[in-house]
N, CA, C and O atoms as CSV, one atom per row, in Angstrom:
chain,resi,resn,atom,element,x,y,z
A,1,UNK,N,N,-138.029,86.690,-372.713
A,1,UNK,CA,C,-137.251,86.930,-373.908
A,1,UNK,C,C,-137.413,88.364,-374.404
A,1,UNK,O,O,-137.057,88.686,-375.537
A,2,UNK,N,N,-137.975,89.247,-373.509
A,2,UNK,CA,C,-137.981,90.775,-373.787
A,2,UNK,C,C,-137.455,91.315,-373.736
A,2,UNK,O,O,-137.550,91.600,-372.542
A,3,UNK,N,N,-136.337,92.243,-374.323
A,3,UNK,CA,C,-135.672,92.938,-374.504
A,3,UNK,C,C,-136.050,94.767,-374.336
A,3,UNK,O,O,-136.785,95.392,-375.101
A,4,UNK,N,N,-135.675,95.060,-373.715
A,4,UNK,CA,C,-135.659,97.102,-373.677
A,4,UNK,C,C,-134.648,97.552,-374.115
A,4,UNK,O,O,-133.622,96.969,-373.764
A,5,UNK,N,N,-134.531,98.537,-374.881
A,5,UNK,CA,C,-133.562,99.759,-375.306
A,5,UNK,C,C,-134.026,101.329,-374.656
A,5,UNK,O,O,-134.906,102.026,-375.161
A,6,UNK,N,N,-133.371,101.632,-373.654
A,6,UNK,CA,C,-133.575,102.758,-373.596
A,6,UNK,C,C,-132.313,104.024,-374.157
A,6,UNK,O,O,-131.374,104.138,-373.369
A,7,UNK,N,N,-132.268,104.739,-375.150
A,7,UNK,CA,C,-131.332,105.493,-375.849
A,7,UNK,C,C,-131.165,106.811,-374.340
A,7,UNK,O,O,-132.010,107.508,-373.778
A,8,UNK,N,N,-129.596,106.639,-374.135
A,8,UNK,CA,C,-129.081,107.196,-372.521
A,8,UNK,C,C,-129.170,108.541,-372.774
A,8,UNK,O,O,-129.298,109.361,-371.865
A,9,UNK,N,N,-129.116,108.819,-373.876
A,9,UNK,CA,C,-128.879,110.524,-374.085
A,9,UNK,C,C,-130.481,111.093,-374.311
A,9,UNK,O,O,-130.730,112.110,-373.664
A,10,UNK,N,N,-131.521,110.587,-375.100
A,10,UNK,CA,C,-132.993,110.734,-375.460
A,10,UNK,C,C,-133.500,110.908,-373.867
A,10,UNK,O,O,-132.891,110.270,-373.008
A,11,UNK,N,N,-134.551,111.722,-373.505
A,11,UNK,CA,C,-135.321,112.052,-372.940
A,11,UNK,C,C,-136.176,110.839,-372.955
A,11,UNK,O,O,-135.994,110.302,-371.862
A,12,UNK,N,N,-137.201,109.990,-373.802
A,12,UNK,CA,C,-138.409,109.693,-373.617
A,12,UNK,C,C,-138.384,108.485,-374.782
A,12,UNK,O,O,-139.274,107.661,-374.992
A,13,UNK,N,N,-137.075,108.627,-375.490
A,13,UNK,CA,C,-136.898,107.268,-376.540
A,13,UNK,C,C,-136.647,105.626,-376.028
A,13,UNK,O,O,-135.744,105.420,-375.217
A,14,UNK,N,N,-137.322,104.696,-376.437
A,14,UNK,CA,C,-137.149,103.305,-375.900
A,14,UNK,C,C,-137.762,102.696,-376.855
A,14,UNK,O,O,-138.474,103.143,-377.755
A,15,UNK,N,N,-137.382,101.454,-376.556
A,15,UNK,CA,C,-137.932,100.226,-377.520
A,15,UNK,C,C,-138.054,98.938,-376.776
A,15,UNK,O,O,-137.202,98.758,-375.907
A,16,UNK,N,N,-138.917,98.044,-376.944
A,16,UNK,CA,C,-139.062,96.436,-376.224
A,16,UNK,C,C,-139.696,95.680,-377.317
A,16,UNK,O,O,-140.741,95.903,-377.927
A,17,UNK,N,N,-138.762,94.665,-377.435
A,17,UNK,CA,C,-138.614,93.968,-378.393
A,17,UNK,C,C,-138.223,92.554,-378.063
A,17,UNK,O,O,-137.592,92.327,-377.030
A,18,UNK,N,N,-138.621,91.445,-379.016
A,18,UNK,CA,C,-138.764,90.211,-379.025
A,18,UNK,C,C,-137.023,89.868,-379.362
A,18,UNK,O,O,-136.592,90.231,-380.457
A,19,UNK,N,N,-136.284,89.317,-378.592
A,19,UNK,CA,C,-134.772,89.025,-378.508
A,19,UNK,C,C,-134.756,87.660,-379.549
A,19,UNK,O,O,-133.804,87.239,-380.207
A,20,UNK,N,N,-136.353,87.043,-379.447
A,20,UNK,CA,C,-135.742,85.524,-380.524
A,20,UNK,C,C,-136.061,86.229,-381.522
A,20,UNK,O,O,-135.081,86.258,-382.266
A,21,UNK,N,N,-137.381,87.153,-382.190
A,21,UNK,CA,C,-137.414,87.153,-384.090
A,21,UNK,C,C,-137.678,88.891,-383.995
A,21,UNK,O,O,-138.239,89.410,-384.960
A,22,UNK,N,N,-137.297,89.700,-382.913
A,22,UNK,CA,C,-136.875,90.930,-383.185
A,22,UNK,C,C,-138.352,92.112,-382.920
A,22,UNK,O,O,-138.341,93.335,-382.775
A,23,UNK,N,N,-139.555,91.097,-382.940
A,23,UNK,CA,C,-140.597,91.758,-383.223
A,23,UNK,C,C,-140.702,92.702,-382.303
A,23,UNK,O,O,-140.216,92.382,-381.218
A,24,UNK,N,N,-141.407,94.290,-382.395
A,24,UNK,CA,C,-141.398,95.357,-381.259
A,24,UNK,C,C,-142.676,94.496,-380.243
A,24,UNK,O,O,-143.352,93.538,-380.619
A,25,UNK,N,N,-142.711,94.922,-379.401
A,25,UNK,CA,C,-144.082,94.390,-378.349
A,25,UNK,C,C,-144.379,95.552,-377.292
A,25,UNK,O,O,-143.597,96.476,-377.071
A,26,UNK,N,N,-145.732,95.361,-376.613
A,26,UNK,CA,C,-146.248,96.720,-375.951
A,26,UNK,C,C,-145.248,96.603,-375.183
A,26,UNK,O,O,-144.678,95.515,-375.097
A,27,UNK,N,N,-144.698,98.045,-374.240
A,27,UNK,CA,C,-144.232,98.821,-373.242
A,27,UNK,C,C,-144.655,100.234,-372.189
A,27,UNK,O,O,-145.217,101.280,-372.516
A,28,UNK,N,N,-144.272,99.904,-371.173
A,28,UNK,CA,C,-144.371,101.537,-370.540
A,28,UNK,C,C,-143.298,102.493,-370.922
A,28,UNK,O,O,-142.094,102.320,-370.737
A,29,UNK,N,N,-143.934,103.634,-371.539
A,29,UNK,CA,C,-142.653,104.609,-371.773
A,29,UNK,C,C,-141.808,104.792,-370.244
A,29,UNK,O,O,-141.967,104.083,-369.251
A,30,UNK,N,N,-140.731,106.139,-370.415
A,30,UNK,CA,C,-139.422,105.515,-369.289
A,30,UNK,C,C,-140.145,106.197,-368.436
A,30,UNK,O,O,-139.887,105.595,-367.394
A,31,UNK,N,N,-140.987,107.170,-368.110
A,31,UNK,CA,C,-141.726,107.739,-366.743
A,31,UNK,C,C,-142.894,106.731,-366.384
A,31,UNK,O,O,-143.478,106.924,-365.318
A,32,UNK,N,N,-143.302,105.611,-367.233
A,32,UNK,CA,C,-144.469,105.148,-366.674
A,32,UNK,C,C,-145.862,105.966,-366.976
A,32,UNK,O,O,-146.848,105.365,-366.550
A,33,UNK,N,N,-146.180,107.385,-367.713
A,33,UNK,CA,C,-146.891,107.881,-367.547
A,33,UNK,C,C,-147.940,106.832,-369.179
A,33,UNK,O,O,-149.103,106.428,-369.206
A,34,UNK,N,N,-147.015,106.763,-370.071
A,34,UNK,CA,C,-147.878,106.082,-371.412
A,34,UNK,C,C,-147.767,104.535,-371.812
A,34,UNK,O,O,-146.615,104.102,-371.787
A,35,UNK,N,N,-148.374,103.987,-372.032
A,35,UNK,CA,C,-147.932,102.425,-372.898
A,35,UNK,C,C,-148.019,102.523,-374.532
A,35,UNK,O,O,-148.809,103.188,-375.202
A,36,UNK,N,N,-147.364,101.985,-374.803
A,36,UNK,CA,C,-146.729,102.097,-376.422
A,36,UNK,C,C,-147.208,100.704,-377.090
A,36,UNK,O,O,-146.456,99.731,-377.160
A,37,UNK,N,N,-148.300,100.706,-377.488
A,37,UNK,CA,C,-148.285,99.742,-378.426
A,37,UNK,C,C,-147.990,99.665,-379.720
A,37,UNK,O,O,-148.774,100.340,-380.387
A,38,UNK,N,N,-146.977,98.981,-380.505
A,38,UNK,CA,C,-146.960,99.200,-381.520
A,38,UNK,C,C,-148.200,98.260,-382.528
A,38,UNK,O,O,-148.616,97.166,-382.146
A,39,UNK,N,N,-148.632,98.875,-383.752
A,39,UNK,CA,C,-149.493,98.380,-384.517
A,39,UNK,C,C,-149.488,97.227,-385.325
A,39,UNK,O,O,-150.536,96.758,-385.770
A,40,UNK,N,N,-148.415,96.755,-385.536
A,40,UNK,CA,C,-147.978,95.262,-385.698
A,40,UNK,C,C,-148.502,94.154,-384.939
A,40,UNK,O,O,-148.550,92.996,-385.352
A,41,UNK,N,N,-148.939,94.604,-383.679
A,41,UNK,CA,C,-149.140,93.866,-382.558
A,41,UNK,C,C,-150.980,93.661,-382.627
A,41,UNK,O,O,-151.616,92.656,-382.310
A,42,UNK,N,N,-151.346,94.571,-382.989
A,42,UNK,CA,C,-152.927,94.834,-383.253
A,42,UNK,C,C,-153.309,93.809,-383.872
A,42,UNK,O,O,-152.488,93.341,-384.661
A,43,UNK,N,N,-154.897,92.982,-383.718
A,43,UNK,CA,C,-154.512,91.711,-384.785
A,43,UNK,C,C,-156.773,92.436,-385.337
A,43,UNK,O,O,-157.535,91.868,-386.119
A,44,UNK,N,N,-157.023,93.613,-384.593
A,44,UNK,CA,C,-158.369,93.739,-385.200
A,44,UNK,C,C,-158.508,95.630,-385.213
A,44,UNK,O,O,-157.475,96.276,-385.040
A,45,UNK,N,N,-159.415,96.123,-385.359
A,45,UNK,CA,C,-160.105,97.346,-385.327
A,45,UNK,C,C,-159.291,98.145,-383.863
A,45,UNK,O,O,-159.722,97.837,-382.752
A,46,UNK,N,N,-158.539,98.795,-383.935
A,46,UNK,CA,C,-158.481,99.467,-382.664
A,46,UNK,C,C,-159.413,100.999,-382.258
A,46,UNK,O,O,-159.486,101.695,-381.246
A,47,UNK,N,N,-160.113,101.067,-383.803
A,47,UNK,CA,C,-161.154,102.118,-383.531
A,47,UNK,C,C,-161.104,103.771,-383.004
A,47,UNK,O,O,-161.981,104.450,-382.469
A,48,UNK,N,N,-159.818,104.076,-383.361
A,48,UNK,CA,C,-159.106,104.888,-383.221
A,48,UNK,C,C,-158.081,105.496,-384.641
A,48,UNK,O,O,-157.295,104.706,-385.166
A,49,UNK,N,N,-158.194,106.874,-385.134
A,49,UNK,CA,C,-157.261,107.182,-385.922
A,49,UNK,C,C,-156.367,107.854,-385.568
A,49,UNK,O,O,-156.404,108.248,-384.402
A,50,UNK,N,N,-155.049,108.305,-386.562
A,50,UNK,CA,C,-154.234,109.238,-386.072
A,50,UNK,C,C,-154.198,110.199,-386.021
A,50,UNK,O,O,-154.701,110.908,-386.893
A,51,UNK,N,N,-153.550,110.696,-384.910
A,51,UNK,CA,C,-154.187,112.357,-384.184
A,51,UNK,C,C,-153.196,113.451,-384.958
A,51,UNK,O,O,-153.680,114.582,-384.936
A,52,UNK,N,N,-151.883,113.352,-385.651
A,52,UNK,CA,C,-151.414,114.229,-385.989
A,52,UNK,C,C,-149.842,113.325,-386.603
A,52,UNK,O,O,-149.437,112.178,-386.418
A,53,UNK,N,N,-149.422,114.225,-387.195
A,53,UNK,CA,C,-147.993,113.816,-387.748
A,53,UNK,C,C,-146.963,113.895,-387.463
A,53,UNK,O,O,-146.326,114.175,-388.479
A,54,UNK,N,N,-146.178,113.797,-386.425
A,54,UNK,CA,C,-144.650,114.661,-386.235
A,54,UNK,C,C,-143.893,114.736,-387.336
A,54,UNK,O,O,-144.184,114.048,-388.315
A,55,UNK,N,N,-142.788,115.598,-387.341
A,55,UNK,CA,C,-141.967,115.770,-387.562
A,55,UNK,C,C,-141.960,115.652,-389.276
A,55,UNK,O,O,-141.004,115.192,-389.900
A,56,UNK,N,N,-143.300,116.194,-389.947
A,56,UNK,CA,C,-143.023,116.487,-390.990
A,56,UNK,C,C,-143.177,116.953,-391.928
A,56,UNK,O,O,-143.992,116.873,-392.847
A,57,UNK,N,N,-141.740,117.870,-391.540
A,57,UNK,CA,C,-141.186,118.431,-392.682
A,57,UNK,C,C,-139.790,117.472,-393.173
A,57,UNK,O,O,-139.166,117.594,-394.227
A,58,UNK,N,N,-139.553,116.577,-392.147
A,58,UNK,CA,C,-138.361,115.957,-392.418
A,58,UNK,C,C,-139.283,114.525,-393.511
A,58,UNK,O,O,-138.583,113.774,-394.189
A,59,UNK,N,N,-140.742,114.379,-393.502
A,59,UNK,CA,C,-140.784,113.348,-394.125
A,59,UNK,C,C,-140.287,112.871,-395.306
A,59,UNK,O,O,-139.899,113.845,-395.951
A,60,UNK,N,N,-140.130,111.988,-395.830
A,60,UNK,CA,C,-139.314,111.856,-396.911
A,60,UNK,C,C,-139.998,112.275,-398.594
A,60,UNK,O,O,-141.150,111.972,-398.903
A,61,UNK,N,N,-139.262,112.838,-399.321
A,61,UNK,CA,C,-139.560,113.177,-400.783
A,61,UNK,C,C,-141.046,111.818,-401.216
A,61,UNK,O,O,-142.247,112.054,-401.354
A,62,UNK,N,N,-140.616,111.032,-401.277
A,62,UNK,CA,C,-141.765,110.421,-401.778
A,62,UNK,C,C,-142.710,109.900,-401.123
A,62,UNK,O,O,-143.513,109.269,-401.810
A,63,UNK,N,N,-142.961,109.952,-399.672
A,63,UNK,CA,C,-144.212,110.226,-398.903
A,63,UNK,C,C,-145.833,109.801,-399.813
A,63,UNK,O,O,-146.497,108.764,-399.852
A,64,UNK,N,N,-145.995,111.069,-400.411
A,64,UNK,CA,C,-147.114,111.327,-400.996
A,64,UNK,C,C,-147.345,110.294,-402.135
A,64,UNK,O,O,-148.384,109.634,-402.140
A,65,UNK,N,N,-146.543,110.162,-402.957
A,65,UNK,CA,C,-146.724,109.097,-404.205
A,65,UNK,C,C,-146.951,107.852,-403.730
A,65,UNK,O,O,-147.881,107.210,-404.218
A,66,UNK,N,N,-146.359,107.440,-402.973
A,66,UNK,CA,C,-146.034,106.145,-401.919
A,66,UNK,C,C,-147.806,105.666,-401.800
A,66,UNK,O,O,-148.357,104.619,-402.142
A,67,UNK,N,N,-148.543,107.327,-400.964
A,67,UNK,CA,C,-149.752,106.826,-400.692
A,67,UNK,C,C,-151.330,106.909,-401.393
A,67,UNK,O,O,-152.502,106.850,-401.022
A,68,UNK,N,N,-150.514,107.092,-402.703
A,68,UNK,CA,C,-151.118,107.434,-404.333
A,68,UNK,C,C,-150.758,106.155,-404.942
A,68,UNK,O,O,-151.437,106.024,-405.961
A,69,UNK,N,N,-149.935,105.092,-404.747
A,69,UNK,CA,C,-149.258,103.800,-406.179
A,69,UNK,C,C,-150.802,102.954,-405.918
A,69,UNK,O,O,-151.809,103.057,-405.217
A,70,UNK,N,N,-150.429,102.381,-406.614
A,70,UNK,CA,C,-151.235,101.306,-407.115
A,70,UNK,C,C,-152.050,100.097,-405.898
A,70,UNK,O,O,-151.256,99.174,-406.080
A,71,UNK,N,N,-152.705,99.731,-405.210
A,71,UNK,CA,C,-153.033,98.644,-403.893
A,71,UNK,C,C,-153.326,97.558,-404.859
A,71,UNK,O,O,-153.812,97.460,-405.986
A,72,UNK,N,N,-152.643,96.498,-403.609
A,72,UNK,CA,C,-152.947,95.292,-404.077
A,72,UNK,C,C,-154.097,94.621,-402.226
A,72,UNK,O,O,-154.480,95.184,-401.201
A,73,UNK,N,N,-154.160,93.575,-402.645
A,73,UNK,CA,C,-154.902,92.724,-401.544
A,73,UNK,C,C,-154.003,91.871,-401.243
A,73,UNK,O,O,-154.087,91.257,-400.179
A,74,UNK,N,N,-153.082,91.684,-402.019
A,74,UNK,CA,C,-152.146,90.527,-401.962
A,74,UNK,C,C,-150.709,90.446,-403.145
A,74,UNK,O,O,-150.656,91.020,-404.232
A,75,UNK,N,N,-149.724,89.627,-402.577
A,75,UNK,CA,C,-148.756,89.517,-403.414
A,75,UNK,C,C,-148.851,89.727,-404.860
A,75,UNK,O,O,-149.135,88.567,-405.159
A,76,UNK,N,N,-148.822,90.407,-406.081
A,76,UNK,CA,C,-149.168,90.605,-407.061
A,76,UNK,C,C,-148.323,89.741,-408.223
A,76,UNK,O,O,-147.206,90.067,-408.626
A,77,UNK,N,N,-149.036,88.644,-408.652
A,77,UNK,CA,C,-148.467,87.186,-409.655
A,77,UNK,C,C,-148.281,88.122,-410.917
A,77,UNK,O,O,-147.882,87.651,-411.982
């Protein structure tokens, strides 16, 4: 029930994804050289942080506040 998107014009863009509830799931990028897990998929510690940011200057205006609001633990009653 796995689904691939590879975008024909992109160099190195793809996606594999769950065709019944949409969810992304691991893949080999299109050379085979990387596997893509997405973090959704993670269910503990992968013990690893992120190495850098792309692309931003395009990030969006509220970025920063976003990771300044308020945390909850849970749905907030």
């Amino acid at each position: 029930m796995i689904k691939r998107f590879d975008l024909p014009e992109a160099v190195r863009f793809s996606n594999c994804f769950c065709s019944e509830c949409g969810s992304q799931v691991p893949y080999l990028s299109r050379d085979g050289s990387a596997l893509a897990i997405p973090a959704g998929c993670l269910d503990g510690d992968p013990e690893i942080v992120p190495q850098a940011n792309i692309f931003w200057v395009e990030r969006s205006c509220w970025f920063e506040q976003g990771s300044e609001a308020e945390r909850f633990s849970r749905y907030p009653t």
